[in-house]
N, C-alpha and C positions, 0 to 999 in steps of 0.2 A: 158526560163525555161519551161518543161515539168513536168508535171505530171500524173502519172497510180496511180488512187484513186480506192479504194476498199471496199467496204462494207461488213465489218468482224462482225464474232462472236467472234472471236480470234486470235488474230498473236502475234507472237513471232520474236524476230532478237536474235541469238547466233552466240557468237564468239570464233572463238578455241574449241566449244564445249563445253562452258560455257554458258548459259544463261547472254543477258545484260538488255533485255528490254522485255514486254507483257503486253496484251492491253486484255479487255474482246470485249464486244460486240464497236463497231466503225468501223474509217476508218485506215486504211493500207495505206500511202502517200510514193509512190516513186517518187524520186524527181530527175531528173538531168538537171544539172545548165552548160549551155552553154556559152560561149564567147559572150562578150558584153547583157548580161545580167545585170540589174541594182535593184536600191532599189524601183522604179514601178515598175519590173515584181515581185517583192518579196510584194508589198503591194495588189498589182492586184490579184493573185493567192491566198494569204492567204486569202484575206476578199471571192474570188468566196470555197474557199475549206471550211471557217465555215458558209460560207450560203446555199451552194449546198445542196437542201433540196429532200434527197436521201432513209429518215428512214420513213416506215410507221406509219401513225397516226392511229386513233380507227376505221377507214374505213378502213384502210389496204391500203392505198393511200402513194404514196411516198409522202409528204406533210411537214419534217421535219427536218432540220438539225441536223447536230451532238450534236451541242449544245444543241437543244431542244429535242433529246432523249436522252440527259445525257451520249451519247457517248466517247469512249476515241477515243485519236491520237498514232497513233506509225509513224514515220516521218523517210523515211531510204534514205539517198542517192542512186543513181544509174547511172552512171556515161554510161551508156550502153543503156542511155532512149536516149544521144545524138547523137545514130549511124546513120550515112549514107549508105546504101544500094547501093545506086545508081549505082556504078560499080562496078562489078566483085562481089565475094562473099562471100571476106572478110568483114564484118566491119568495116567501116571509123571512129574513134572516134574524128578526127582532132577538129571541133566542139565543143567538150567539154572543159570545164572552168577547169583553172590552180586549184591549190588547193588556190593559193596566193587571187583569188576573188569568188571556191565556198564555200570554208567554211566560209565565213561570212556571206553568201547571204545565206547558208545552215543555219547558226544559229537564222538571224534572221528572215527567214521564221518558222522557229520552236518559237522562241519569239512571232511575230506574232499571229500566228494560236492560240499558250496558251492563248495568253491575249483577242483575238475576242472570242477562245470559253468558258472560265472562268475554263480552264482545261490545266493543265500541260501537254505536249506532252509528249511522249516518244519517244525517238530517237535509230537510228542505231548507229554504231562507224564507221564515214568519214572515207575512205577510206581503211579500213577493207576487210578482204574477209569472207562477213556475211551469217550464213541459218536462212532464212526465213522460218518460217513456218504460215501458215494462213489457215481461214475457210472463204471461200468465201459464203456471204449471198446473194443467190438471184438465180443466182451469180449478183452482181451489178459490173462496171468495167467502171468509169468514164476518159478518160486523159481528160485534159488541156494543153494548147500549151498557153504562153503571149503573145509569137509575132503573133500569128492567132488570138489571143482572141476568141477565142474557145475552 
């Protein structure tokens, strides 16, 4: 699993042009869930994303997690975080996970994350064609890779 974290003032995900989901000050979690990906990389990533301690404290230090600046989540799939590059310069998405194991691994990474940071996520709609809109604080712009552990 990958993740592109984001240290927002605000994002939004709308679909059709509807509004579904918006978050105030927090993080922006795009998520995409690869082939042979399991419920470690979905425990590993949730516990490193409510502890990555990204929000400054009263020194202005990044010193704080989401949870301890009372941060929200907006948690959106993205299925384009699994591209291979490697040849030519198409995008490979071969790599990506069926819907049949990432929407699970999508759900309970969102279950997850609510219950470490004592805050209800907000989610994108899987497999959607979503805009995003966001206010990048900092800009801060963390990924996560589970199988690098990094």
């Amino acid at each position: 699993m990958r993740l592109v974290i984001q240290r927002v003032t605000s994002a939004s995900v709308s679909v059709g042009g509807v509004m579904h989901s918006s978050i105030g000050r927090g993080l922006l979690v795009l998520a995409g869930i690869e082939k042979g990906d399991t419920a470690d990389d979905v425990e590993w990533l949730a516990s490193k994303t409510a502890a990555l301690r990204i929000f400054n404290d009263e020194n202005g230090v990044m010193n704080r997690s989401v949870a301890d600046s009372g941060g929200e989540m907006l948690v959106v799939s993205q299925f384009t975080l699994t591209a291979s590059t490697r040849k030519g310069n198409r995008p490979s998405y071969i790599r990506a996970a069926g819907h049949e194991l990432a929407v699970p691994l999508y759900e309970a990474y969102c279950r997850r994350v609510s219950e470490l940071t004592g805050r209800q996520a907000a989610r994108g709609v899987f497999g959607a064609d979503m805009q995003i809109e966001l206010v990048n604080d900092g800009p801060v712009t963390i990924i996560i890779d589970s199988r690098l552990k990094e």
